[in-house]
Each structure stands twice: as structure tokens, then as C-alpha cells.
N, C-alpha and C positions, 0 to 999 in steps of 0.2 A: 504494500500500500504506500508506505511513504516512498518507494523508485517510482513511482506512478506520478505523484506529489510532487517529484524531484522533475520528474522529467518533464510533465506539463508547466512546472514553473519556467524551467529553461527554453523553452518552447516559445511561451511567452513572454520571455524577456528579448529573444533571440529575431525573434517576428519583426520588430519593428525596424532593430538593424540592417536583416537584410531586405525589407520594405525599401526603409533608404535608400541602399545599396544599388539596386534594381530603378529608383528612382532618380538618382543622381546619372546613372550609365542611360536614361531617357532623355538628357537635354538635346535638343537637337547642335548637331556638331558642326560647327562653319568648315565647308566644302571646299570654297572658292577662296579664292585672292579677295576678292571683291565681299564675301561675308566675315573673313579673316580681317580683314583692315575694316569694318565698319564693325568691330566688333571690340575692337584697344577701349580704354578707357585712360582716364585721365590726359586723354588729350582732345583738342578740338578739333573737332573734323567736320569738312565742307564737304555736301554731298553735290552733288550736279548733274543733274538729268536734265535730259532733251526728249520729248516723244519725237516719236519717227512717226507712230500711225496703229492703224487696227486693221486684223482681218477679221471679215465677219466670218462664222464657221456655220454649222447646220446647228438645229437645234436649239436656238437662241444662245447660243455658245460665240464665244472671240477668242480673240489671240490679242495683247496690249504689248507695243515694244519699247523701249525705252536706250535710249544711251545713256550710258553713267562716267561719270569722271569722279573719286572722292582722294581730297586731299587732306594729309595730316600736315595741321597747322604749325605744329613744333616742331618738324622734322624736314618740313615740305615736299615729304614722298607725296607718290600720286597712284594710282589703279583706278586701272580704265575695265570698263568692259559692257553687259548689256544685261537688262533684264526682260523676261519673257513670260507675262503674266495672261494665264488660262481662266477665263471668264466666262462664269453660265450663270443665264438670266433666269431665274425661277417663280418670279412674279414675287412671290411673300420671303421667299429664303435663298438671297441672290450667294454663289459662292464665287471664290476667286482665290488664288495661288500664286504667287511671283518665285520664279527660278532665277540665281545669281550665273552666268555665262562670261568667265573672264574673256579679256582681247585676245588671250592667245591659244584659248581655246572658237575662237567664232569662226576659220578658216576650216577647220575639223567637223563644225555643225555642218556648215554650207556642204560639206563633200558629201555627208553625209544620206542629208537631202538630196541629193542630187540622187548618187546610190540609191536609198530605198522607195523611192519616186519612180523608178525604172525596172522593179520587182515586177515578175507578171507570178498570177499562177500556176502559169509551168513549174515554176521554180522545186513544189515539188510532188512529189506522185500523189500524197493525202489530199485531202477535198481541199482545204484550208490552208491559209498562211499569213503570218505574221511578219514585219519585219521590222527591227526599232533600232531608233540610234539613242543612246542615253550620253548627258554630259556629266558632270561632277557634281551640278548642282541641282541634283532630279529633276530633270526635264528630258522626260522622252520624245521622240518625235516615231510615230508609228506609219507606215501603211500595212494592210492588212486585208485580205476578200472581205467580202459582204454581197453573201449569193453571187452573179456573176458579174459585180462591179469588184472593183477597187479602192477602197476607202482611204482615210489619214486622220489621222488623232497627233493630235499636241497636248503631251500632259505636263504640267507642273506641282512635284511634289510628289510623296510614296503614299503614304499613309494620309487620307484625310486630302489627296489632291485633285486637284481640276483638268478635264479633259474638255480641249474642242474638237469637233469635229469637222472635217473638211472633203470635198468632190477631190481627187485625187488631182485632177487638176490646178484644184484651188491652191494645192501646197504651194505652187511655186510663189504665190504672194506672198505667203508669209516667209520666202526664203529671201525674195527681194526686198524686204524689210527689214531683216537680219543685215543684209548687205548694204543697204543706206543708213543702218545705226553704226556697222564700222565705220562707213566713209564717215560717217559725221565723228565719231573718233578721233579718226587717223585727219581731218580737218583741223580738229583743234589740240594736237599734239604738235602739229609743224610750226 
């Protein structure tokens, strides 16, 4: 009786700790250059975004692009790169995601796009197929069938993230807006 005693007491002592434990290994963990550096503290940091534009997607769904520049004030480092924020309109319970995309990852996105843009269903013997490009800062970029089309999804985020959805065609806009958020970059670097 008292091992019994003994042991639900440790149990319960022990619960909470590894409760913590398990909760401290849940923050989410900066990815990017660009969530690393907005994430210092004790110093001042100047964020700088430009929109570039939107694509509409199916569904009451979008894609939101943005250019970033942020600068530490005390140091006057700089990180550049883009965010790509997946937006679905739900009328009462609207959701939305922002993925961080450094500069020197956005040449990598483009190729990628391009790649899985160019998938057919041949690809392979089963009914179905998927294909995705992920970056560092969860943001996948899909095509995939759908019956005898070919679809595209842009997700932002894993757990708890936002998908648009787009005519396989329509990718390319949102690849062209990737590409004018670097030139807008690569504008105000020179």
C-alpha cells in the first residue's frame, strides 16, 4: 500500500515537469534569416515591407506577397527576403498564415514552381499524384490531380495553416509575384 502511495505521489509530482518539458520543446522555432533576426531582442529593429500584390485562388482563398527589408539599428545588419501569406475568406471565421522566404532562398522557390507546374499525371502508374516544393519557413507550394485536371495549392504553415487554391494555370501569377518582390529587393539593395 504505501509503494502504491509512493508511487502515485511521484507521478504526480513528476506530471507537471515533464508537462513543461513537452511545452517549452512547442515554441515555435525561427526557421528563416528573416524570423531569426526579427526575433533579437534588446535591440531596435526597423521592419520594411512593400506589397507587391495578390492572387486570387479558388474558393474565396488568396495568396498576399510582401517584400521585406528589416534592419538592426545597433549593429546596422540588414535581411532581406519575402513573405507569403495564404488567405481564406470564411465569411464569420476568416483564417490566414504568413510564411518567412529569405533572399537567398527565393531563386530555389521560382525553380521550383516552375518544376512542379510541369508534372503531368503520367508521372506515375497510381490514379493520383502529388507534387510539392517546401521552403524552410513552411510554405509549401503543391500541384497535384483532381479527377482529370490538375490542380495547385499554396500552403502557409504545418499545423493550424492556410491553403489557397489555384487552376494550375493560375500558378504562374503567383510565381510572377515572387519575382517582382525580389526585383523590388534587389532595387533597393543597389
Amino acid at each position: 500500500m504505501k509503494k502504491t502511495i509512493l508511487a502515485l505521489t511521484l507521478s504526480i509530482l513528476v506530471t507537471p515537469v515533464s508537462f513543461a518539458a513537452n511545452l517549452k520543446d512547442s515554441v515555435p522555432v525561427a526557421k528563416t534569416k528573416l524570423e531569426q533576426f526579427s526575433a533579437k531582442t534588446g535591440v531596435v529593429l526597423i521592419r520594411g515591407f512593400h506589397k507587391i500584390g495578390s492572387a486570387q485562388g479558388l474558393y474565396n482563398t488568396s495568396v498576399n506577397i510582401e517584400s521585406k527589408e528589416f534592419t538592426n539599428v545597433t549593429d546596422g545588419t540588414k535581411q532581406y527576403g519575402i513573405t507569403i501569406e495564404a488567405f481564406k475568406e470564411d465569411g464569420r471565421y476568416d483564417k490566414e498564415h504568413t510564411s518567412f522566404i529569405d533572399y537567398d532562398e527565393i531563386d530555389s522557390l521560382v525553380k521550383g514552381i516552375e518544376y512542379i507546374s510541369k508534372v503531368k499525371p503520367d508521372v506515375t502508374k497510381l490514379e493520383d499524384f502529388q507534387a510539392d516544393y517546401k521552403t524552410k519557413g513552411d510554405l509549401k507550394i503543391s500541384t497535384f490531380s483532381s479527377g482529370t485536371k490538375v490542380m495547385a495549392a499554396v500552403t502557409s504553415g504545418n499545423i493550424g495553416g492556410v491553403a489557397a487554391y489555384f487552376n494550375i494555370e493560375d500558378l504562374a501569377k503567383v510565381k510572377e509575384l515572387i519575382l517582382q518582390a525580389k526585383a523590388k529587393i534587389e532595387e533597393i539593395k543597389a
